[in-house]
C-alpha positions as CSV (number, residue, x, y, z in Angstrom):
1,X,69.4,-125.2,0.9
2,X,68.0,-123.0,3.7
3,X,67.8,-119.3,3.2
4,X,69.2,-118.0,6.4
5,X,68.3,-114.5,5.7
6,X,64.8,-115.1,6.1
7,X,65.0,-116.2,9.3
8,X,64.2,-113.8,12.3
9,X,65.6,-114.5,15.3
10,X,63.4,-115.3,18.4
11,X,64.7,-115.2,22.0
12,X,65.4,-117.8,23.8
13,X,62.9,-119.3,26.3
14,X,65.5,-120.2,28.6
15,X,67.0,-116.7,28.8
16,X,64.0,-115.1,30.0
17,X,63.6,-114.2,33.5
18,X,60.5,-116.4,35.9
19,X,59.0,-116.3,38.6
20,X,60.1,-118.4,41.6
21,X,58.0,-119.5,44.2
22,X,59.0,-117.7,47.6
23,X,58.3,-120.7,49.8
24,X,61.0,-122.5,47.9
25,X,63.9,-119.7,49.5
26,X,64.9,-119.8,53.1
27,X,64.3,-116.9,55.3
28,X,67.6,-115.8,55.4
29,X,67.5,-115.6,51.5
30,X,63.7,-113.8,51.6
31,X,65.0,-111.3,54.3
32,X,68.2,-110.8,51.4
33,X,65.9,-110.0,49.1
34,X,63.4,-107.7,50.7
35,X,66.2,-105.8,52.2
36,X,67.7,-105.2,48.9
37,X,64.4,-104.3,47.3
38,X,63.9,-101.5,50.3
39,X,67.1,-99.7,49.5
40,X,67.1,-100.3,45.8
41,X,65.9,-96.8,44.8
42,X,67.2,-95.4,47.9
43,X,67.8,-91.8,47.5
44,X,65.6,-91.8,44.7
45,X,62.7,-91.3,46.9
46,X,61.3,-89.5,50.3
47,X,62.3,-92.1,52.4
48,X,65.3,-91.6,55.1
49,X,65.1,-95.0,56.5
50,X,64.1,-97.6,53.7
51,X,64.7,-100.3,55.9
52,X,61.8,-100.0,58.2
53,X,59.7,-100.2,54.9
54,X,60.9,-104.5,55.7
55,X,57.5,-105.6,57.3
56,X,54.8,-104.2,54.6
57,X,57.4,-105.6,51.6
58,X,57.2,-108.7,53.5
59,X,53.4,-108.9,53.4
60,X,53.5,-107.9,50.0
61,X,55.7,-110.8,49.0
62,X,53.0,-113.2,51.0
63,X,49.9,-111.8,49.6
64,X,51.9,-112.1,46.1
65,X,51.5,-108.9,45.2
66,X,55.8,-108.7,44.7
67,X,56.8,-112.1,43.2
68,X,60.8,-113.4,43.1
69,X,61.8,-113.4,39.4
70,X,64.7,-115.0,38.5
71,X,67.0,-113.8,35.5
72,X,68.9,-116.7,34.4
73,X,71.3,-114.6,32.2
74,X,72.3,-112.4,35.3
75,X,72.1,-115.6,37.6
76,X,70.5,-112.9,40.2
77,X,66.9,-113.1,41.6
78,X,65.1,-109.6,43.3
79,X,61.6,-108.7,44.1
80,X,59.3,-107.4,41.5
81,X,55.6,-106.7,40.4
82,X,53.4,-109.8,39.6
83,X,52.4,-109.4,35.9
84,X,50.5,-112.7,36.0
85,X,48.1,-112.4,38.3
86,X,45.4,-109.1,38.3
């Protein structure tokens, strides 16, 4: 008999939010995403026109320094810090 009380329960690998290649999106879905990473702290910061931050996200994304993770519990994907490569 197996003592379920010992057991400690351990997340599940498939839950847990990766990192998706950009080239693998189309440029309509990139261009969603940066948008949406421009005004996600909007009025949280300085900045009265988040939008025209769009060209220097952009090159963040290609030089890799913002990655797309995917969260497969919320089904959603955004733009976020690379925490694999430094």
């Amino acid at each position: 008999m197996i003592d379920d009380s010992t057991r400690t329960s351990e997340a599940d690998p498939r839950e847990e939010p990766f990192v998706v290649d950009a080239d693998l999106l189309t440029e309509d879905q990139l261009a969603g995403l940066v948008d949406e990473y421009c005004t996600r702290f909007h009025g949280l910061n300085e900045n009265e026109s988040p939008l025209a931050e769009r060209g220097k996200v952009a090159e963040a994304v290609k030089r890799r320094d913002l990655v797309v993770w995917f969260d497969p519990v919320e089904n959603t994907a955004s733009l976020g810090r690379n925490y694999f490569e430094r």
